[in-house]
PDB file as gemmi writes it, atoms N, CA and C in Angstrom:
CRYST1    1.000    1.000    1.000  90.00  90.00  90.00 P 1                      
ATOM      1  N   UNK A   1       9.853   5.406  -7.706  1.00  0.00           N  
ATOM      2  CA  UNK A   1       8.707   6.007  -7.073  1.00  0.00           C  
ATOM      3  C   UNK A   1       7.468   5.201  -7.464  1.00  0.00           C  
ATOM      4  N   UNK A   2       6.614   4.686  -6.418  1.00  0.00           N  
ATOM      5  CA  UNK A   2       5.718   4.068  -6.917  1.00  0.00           C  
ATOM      6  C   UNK A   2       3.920   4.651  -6.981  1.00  0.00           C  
ATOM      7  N   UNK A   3       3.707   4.021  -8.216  1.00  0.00           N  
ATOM      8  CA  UNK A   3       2.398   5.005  -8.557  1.00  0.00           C  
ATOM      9  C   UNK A   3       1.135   4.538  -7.721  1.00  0.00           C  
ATOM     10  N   UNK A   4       1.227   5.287  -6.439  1.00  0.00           N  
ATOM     11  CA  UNK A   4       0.522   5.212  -5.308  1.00  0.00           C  
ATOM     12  C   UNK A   4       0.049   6.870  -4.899  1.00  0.00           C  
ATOM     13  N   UNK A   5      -1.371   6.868  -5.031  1.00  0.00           N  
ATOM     14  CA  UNK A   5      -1.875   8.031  -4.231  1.00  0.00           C  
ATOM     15  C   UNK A   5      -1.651   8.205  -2.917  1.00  0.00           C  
ATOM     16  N   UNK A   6      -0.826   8.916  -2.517  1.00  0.00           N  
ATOM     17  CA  UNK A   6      -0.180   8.977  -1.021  1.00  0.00           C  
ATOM     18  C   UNK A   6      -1.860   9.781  -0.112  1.00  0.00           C  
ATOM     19  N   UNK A   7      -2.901  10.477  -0.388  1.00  0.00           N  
ATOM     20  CA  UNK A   7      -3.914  10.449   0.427  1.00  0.00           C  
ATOM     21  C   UNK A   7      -4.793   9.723   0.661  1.00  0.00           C  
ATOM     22  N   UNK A   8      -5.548   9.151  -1.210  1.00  0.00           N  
ATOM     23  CA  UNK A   8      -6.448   7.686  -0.877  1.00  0.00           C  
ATOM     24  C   UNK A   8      -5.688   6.209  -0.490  1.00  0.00           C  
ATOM     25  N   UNK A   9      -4.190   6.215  -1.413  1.00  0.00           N  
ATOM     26  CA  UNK A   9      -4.069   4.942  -1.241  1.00  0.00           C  
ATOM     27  C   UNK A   9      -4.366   4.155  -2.836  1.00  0.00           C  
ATOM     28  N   UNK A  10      -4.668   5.022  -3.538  1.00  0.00           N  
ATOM     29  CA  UNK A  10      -5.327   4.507  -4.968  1.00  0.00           C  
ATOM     30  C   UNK A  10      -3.607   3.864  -5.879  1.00  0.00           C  
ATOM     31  N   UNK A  11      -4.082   3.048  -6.497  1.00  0.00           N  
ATOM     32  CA  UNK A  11      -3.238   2.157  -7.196  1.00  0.00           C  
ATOM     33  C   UNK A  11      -3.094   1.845  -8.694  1.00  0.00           C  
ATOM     34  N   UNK A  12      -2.571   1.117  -9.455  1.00  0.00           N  
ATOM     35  CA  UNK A  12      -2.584   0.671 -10.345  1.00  0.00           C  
ATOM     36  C   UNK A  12      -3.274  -0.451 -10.505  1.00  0.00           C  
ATOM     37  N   UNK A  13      -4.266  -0.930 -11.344  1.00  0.00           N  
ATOM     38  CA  UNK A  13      -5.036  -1.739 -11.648  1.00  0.00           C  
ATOM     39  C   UNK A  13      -5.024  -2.650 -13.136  1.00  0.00           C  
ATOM     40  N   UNK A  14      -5.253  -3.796 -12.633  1.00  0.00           N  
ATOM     41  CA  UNK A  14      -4.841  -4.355 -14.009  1.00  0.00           C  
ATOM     42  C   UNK A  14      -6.302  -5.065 -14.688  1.00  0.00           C  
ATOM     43  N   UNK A  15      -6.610  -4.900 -16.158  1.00  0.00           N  
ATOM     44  CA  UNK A  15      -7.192  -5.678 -16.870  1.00  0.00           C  
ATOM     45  C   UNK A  15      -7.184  -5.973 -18.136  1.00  0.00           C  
ATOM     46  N   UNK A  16      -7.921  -5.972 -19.311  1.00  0.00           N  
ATOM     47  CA  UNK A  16      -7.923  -6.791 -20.712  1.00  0.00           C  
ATOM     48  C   UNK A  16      -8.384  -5.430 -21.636  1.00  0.00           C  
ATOM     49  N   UNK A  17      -7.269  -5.099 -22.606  1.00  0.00           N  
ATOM     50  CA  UNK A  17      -7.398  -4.451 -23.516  1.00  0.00           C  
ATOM     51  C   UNK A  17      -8.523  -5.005 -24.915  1.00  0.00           C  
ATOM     52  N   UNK A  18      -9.479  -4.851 -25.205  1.00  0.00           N  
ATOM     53  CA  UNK A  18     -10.639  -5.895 -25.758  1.00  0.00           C  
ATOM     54  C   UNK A  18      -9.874  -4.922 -27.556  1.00  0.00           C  
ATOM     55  N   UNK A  19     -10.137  -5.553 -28.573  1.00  0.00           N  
ATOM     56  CA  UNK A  19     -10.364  -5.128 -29.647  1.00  0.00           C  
ATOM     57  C   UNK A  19     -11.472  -5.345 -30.300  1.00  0.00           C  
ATOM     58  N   UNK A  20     -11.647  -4.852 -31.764  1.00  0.00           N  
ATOM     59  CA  UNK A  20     -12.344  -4.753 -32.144  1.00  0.00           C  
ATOM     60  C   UNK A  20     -12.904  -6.373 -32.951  1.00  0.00           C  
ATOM     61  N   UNK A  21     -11.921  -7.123 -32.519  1.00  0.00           N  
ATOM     62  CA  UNK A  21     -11.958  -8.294 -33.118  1.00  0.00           C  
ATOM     63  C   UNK A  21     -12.471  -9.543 -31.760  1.00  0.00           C  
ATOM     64  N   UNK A  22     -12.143  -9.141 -30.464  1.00  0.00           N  
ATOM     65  CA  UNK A  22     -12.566  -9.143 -29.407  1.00  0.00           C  
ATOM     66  C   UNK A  22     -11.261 -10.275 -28.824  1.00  0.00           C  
ATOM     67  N   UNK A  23      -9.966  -9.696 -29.538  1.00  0.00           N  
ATOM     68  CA  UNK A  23      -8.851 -10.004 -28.929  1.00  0.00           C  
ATOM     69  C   UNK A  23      -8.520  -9.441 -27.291  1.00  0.00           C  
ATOM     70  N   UNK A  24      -8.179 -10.602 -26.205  1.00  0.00           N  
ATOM     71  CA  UNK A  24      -7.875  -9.551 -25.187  1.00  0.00           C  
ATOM     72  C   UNK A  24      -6.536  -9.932 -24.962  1.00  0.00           C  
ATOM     73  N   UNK A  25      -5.719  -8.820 -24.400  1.00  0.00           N  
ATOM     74  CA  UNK A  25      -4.553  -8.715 -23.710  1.00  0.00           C  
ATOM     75  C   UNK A  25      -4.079  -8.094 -22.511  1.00  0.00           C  
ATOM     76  N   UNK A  26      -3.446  -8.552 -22.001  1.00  0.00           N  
ATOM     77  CA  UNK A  26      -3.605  -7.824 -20.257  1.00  0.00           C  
ATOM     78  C   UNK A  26      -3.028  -6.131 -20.761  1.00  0.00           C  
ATOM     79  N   UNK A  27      -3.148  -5.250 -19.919  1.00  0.00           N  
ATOM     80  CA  UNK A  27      -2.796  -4.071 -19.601  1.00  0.00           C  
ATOM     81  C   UNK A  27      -3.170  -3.458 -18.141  1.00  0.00           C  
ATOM     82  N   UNK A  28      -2.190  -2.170 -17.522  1.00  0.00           N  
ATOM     83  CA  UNK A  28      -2.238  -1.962 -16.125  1.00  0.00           C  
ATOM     84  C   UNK A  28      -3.434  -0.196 -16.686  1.00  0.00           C  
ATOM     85  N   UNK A  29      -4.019  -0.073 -16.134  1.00  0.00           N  
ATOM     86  CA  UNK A  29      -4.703   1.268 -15.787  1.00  0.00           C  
ATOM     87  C   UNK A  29      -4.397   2.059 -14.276  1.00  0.00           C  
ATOM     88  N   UNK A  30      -3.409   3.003 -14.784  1.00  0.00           N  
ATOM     89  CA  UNK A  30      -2.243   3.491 -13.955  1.00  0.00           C  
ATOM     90  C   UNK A  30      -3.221   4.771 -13.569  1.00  0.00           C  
ATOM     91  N   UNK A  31      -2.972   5.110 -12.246  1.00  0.00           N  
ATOM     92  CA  UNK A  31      -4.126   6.220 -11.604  1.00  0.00           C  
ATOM     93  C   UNK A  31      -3.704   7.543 -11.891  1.00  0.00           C  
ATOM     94  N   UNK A  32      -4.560   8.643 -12.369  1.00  0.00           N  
ATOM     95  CA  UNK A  32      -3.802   9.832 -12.747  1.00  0.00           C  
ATOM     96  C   UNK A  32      -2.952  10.799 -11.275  1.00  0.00           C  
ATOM     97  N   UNK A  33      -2.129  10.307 -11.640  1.00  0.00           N  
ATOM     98  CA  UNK A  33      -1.260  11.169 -10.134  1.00  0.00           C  
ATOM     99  C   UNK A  33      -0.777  12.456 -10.765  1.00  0.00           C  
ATOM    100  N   UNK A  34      -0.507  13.375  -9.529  1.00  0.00           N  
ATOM    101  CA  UNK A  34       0.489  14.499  -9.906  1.00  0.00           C  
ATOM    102  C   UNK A  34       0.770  15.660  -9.112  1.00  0.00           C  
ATOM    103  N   UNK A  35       1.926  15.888  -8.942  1.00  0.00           N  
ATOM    104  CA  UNK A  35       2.349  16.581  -7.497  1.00  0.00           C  
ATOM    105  C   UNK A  35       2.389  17.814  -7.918  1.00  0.00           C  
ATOM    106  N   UNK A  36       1.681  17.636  -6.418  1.00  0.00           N  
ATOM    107  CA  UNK A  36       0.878  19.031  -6.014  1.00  0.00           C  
ATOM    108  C   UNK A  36       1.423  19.964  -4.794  1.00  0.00           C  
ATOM    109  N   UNK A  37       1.541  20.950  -4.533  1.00  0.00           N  
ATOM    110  CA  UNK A  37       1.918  21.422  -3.654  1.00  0.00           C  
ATOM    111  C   UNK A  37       0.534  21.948  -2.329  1.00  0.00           C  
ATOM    112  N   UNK A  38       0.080  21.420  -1.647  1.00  0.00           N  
ATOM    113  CA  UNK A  38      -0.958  21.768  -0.762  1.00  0.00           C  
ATOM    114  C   UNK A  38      -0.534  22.937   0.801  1.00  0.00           C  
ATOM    115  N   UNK A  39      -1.223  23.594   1.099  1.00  0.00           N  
ATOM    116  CA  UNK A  39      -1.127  24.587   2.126  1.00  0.00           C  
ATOM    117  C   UNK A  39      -1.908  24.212   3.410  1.00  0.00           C  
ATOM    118  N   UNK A  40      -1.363  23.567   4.263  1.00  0.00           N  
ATOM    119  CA  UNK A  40      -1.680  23.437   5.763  1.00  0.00           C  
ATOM    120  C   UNK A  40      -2.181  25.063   6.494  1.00  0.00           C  
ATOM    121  N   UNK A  41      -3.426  25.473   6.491  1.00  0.00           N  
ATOM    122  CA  UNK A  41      -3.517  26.906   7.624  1.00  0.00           C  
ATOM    123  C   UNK A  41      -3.282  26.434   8.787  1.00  0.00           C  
ATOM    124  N   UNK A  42      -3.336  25.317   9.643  1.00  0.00           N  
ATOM    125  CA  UNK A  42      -2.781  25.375  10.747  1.00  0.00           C  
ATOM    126  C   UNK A  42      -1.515  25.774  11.717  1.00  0.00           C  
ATOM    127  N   UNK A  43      -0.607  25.166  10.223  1.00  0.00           N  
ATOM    128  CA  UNK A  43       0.402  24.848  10.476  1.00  0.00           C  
ATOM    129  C   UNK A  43       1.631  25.817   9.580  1.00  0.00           C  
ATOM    130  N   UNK A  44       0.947  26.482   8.740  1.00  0.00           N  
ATOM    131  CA  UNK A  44       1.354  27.883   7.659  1.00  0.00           C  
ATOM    132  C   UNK A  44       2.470  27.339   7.293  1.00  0.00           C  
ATOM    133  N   UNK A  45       2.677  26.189   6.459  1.00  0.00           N  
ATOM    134  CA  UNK A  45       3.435  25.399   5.752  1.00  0.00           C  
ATOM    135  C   UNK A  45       2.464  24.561   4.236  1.00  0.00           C  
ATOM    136  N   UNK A  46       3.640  24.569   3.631  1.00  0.00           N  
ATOM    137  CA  UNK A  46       3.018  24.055   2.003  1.00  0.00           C  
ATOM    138  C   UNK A  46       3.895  22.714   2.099  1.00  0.00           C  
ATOM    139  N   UNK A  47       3.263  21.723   1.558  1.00  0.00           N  
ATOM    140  CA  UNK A  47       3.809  20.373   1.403  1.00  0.00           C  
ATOM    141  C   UNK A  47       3.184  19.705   0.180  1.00  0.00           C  
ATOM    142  N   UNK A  48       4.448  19.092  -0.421  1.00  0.00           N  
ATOM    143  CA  UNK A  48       4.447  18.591  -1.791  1.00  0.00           C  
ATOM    144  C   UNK A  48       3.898  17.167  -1.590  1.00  0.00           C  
ATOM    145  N   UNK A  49       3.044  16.559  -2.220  1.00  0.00           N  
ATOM    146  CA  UNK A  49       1.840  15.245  -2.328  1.00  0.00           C  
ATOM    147  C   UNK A  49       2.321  14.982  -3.898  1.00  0.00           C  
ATOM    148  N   UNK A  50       2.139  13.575  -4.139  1.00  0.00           N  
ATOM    149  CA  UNK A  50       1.692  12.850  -5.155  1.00  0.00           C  
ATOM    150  C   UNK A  50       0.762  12.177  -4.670  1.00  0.00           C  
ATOM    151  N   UNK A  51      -0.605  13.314  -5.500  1.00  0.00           N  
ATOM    152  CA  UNK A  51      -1.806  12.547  -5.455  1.00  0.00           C  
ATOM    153  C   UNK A  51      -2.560  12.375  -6.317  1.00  0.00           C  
ATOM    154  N   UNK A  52      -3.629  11.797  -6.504  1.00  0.00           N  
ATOM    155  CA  UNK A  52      -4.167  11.443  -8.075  1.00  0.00           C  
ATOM    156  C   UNK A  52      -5.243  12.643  -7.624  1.00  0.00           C  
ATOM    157  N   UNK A  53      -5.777  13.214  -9.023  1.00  0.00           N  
ATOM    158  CA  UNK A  53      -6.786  14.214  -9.403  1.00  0.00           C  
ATOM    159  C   UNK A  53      -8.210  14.121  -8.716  1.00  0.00           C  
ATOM    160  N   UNK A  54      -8.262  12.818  -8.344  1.00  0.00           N  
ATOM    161  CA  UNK A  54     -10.283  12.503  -7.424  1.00  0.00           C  
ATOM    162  C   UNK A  54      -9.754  12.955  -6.274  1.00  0.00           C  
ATOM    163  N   UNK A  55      -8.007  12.798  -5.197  1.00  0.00           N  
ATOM    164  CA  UNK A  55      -8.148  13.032  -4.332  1.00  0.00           C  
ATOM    165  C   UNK A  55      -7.739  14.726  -4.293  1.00  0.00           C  
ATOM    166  N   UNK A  56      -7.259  15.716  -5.014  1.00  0.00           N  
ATOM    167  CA  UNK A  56      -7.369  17.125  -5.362  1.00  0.00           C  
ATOM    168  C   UNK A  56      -8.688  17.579  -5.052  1.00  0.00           C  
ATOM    169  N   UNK A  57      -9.686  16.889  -6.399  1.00  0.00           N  
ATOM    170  CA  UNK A  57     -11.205  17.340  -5.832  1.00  0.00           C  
ATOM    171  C   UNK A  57     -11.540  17.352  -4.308  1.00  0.00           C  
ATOM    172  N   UNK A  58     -11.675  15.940  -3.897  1.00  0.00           N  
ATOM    173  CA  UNK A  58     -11.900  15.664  -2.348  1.00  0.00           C  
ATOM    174  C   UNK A  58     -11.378  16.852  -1.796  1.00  0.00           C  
ATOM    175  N   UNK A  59      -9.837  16.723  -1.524  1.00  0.00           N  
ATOM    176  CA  UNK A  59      -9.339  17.903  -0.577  1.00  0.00           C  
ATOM    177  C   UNK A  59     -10.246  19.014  -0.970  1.00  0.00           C  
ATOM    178  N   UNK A  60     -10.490  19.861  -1.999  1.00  0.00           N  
ATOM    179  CA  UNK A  60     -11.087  21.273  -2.352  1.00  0.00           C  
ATOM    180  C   UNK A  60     -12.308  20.972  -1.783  1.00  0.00           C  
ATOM    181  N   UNK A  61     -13.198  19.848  -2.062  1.00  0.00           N  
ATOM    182  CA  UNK A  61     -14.054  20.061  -1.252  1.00  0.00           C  
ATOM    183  C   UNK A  61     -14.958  19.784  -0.030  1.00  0.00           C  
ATOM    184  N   UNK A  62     -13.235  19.104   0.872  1.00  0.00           N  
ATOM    185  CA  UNK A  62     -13.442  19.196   2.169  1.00  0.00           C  
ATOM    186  C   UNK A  62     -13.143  20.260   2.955  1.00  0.00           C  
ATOM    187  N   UNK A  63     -12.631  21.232   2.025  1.00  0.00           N  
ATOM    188  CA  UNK A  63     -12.151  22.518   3.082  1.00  0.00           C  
ATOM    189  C   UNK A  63     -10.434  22.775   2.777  1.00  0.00           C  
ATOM    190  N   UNK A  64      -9.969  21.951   2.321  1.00  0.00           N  
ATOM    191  CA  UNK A  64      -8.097  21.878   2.412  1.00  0.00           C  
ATOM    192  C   UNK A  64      -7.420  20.681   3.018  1.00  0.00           C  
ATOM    193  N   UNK A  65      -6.348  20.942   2.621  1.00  0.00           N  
ATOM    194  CA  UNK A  65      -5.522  19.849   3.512  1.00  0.00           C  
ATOM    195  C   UNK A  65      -5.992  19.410   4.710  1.00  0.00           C  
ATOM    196  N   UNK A  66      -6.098  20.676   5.834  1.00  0.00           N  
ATOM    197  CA  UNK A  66      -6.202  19.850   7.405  1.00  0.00           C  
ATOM    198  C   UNK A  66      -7.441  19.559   7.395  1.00  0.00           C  
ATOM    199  N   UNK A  67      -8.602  20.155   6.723  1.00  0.00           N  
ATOM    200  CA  UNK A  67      -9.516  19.154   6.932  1.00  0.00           C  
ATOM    201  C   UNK A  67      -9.901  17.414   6.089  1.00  0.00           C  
ATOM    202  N   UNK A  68      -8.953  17.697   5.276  1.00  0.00           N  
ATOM    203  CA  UNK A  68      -9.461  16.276   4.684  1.00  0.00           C  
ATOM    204  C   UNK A  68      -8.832  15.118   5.560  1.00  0.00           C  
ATOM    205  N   UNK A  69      -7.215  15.646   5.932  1.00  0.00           N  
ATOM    206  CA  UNK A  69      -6.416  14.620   6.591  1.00  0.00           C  
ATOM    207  C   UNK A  69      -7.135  14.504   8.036  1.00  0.00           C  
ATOM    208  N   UNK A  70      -8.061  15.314   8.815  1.00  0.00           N  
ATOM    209  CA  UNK A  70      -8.695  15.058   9.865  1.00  0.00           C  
ATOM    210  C   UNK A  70      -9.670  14.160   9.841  1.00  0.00           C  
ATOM    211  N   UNK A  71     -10.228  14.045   8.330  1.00  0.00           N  
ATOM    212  CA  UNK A  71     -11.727  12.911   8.360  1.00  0.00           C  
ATOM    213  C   UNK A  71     -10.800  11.417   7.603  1.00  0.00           C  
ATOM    214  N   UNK A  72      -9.906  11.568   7.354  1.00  0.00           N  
ATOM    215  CA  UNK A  72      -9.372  10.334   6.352  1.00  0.00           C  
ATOM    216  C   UNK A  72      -8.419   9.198   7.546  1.00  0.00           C  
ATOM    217  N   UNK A  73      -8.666   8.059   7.024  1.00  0.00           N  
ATOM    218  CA  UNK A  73      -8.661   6.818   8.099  1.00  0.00           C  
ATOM    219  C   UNK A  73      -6.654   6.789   7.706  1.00  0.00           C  
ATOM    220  N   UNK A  74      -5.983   6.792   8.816  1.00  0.00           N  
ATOM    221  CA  UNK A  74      -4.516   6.166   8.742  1.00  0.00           C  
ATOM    222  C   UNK A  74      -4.075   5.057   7.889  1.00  0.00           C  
ATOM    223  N   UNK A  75      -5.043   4.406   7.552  1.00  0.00           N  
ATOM    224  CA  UNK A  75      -4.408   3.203   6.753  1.00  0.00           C  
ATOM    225  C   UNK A  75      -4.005   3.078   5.277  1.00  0.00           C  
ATOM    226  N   UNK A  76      -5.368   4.261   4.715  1.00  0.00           N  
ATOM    227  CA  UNK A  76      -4.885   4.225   2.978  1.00  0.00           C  
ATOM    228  C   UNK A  76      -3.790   5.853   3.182  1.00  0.00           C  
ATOM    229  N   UNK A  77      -3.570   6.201   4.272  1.00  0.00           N  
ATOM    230  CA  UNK A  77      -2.540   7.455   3.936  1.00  0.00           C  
ATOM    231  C   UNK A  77      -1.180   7.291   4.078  1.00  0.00           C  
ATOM    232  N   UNK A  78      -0.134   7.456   3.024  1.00  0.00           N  
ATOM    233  CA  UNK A  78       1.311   7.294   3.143  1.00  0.00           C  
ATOM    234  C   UNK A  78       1.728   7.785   4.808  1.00  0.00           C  
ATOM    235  N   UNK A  79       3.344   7.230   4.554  1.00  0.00           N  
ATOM    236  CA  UNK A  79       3.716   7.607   5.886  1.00  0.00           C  
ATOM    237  C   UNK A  79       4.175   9.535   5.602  1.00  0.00           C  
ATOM    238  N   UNK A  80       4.516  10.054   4.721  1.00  0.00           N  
ATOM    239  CA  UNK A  80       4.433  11.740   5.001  1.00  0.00           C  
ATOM    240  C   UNK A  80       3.327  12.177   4.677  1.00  0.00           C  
ATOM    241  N   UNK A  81       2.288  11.804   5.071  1.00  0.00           N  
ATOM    242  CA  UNK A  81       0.536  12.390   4.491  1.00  0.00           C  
ATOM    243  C   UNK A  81       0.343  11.961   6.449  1.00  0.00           C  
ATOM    244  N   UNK A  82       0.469  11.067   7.057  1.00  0.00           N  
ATOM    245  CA  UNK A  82       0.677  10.720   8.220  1.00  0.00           C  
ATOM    246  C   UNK A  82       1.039  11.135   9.174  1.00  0.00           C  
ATOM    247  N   UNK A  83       2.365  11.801   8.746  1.00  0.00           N  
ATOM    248  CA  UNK A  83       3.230  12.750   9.471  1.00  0.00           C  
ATOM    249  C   UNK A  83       2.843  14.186   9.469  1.00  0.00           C  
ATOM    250  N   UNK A  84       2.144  14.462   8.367  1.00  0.00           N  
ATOM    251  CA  UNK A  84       1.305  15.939   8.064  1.00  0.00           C  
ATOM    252  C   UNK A  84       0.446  15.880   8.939  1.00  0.00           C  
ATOM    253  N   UNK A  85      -0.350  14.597   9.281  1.00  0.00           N  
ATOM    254  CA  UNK A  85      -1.822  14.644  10.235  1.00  0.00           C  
ATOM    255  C   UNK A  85      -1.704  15.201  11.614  1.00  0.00           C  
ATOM    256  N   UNK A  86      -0.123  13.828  12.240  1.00  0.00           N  
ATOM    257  CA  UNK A  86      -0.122  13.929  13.162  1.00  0.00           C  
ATOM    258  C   UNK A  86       0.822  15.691  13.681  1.00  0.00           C  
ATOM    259  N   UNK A  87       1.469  16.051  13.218  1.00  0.00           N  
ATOM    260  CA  UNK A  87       1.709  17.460  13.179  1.00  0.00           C  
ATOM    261  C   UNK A  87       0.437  18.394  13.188  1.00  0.00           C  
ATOM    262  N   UNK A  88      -0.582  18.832  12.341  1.00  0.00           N  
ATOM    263  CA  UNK A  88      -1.479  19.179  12.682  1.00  0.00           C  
ATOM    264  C   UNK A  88      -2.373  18.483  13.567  1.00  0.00           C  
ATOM    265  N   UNK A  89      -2.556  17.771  13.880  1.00  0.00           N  
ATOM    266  CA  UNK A  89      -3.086  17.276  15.395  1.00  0.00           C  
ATOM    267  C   UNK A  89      -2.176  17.858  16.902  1.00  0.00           C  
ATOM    268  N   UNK A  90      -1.562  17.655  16.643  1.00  0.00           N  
ATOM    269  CA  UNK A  90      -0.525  18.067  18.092  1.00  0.00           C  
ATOM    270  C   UNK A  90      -0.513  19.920  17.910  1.00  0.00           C  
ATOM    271  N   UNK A  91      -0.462  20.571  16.845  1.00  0.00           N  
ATOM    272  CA  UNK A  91      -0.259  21.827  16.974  1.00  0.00           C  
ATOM    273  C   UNK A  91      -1.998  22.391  17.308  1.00  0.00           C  
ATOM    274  N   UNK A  92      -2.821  21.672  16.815  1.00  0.00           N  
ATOM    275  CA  UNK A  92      -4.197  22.022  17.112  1.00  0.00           C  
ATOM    276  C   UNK A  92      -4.413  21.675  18.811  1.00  0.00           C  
ATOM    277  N   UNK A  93      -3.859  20.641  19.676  1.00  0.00           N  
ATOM    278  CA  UNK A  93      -3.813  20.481  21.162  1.00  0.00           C  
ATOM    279  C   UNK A  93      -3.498  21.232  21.669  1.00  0.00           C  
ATOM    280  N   UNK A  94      -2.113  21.568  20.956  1.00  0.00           N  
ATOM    281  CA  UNK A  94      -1.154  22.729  22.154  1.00  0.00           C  
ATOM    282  C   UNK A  94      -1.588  24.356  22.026  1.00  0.00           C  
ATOM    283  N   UNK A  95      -2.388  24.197  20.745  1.00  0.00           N  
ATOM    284  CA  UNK A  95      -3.172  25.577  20.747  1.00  0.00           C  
ATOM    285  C   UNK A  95      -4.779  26.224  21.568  1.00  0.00           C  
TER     286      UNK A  95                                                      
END                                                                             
């Protein structure tokens, strides 16, 4: 499973552990992820995310799931964060 925020897209990042001696050595700064279970009202279904904790905030305070996945661009969103959109998109048409 790779440590990828399936709503932003957020990643693992790499740079230099400094000491106190001002030794550096590489190290990765791994994004805080952690699955979550989120509630679609459109669609009155709960769906399980691995997402990191900035994108939790975001969602809470865009309104929830369907509204965050309505303002967020297709490209940094996994393909089942994708599949959540386009499902609530089509059930919001036919309604």
């Amino acid at each position: 499973m790779s440590r990828v925020c399936e709503l932003t897209g957020k990643g693992p990042m790499t740079g230099n552990t400094v000491s106190h001696a001002n030794n550096k050595s590489r190290r990765r700064f791994l994004p805080n992820l952690n699955e979550v279970s989120l509630a679609s009202d459109v669609l009155g279904k709960t769906f399980t995310l691995r997402i990191s904790a900035a994108a939790l905030r975001s969602v809470d305070h865009r309104g929830g799931l369907d509204a965050y996945l309505a303002r967020a661009k297709d490209a940094e969103l996994s393909s089942a964060a994708l599949k959540i959109k386009r499902e609530i998109e089509k059930s919001k048409t036919a309604a």
